[in-house]
C-alpha positions in Angstrom: -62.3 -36.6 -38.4 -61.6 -33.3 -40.6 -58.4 -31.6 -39.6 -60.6 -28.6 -38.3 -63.0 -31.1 -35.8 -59.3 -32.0 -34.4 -58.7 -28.3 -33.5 -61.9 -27.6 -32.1 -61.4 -30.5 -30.0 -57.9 -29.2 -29.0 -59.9 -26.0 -27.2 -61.4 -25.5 -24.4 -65.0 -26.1 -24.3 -66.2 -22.3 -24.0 -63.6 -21.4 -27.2 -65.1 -24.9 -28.9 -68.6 -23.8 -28.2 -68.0 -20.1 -29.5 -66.2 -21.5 -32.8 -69.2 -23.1 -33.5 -71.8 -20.9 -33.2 -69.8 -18.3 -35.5 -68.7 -21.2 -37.9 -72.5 -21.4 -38.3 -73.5 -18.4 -38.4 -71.3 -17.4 -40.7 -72.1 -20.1 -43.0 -76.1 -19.2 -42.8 -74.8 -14.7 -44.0 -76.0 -14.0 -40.4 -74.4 -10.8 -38.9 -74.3 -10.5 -34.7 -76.4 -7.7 -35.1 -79.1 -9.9 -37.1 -78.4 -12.8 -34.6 -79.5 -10.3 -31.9 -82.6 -9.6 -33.4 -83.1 -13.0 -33.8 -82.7 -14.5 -30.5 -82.6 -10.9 -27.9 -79.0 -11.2 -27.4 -76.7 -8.4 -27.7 -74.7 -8.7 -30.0 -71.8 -7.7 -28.0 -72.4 -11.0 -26.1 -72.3 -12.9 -28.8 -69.4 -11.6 -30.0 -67.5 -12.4 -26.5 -69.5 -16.1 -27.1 -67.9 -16.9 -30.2 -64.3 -15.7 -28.5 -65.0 -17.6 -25.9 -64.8 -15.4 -23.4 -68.5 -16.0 -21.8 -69.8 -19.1 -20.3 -73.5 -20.1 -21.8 -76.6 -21.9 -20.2 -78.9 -23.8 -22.2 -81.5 -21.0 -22.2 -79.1 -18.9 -24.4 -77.5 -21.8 -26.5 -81.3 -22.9 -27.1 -82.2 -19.1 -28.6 -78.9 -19.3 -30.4 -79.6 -23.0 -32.0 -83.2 -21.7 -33.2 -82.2 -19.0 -34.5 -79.4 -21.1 -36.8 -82.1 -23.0 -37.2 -80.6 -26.2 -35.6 -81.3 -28.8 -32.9 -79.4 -27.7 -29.3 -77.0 -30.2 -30.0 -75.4 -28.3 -32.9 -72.2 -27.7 -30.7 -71.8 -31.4 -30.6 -72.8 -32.7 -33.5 -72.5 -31.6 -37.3 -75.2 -33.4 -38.4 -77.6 -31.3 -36.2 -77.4 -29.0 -38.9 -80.8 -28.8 -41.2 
């Protein structure tokens, strides 16, 4: 395991989740305002997602993952990624 998969495990799981998502999004060029108009969230709330700060449910992790352009278990699992 790479030094940064040992921090992320060293989180909690919201903080872990968030991390993530902006880890991946950042890595695709996609801005939280284009990620809203990708998946209908605000990017406000995915800004407090990738801090975090809000719990998700599958329905919004699922409309995150498409829009990445991954499988729902990207959180999990690097090689989820396309």
């Amino acid at each position: 395991m790479t030094k940064k998969v040992n921090m992320l495990y060293n989180i909690n799981d919201r903080q872990r989740i968030g991390t993530r998502i902006r880890d991946l999004r950042q890595k695709r060029n996609i801005s939280t305002y284009q990620l809203e108009k990708l998946t209908g969230i605000q990017a406000s709330n995915i800004t407090q997602i990738e801090k975090g700060r809000y719990s998700t449910g599958l329905d919004i992790l699922a409309k995150i993952a498409a829009a990445l352009g991954c499988d729902l278990d990207f959180v999990e699992n690097e090689k989820a990624e396309p």
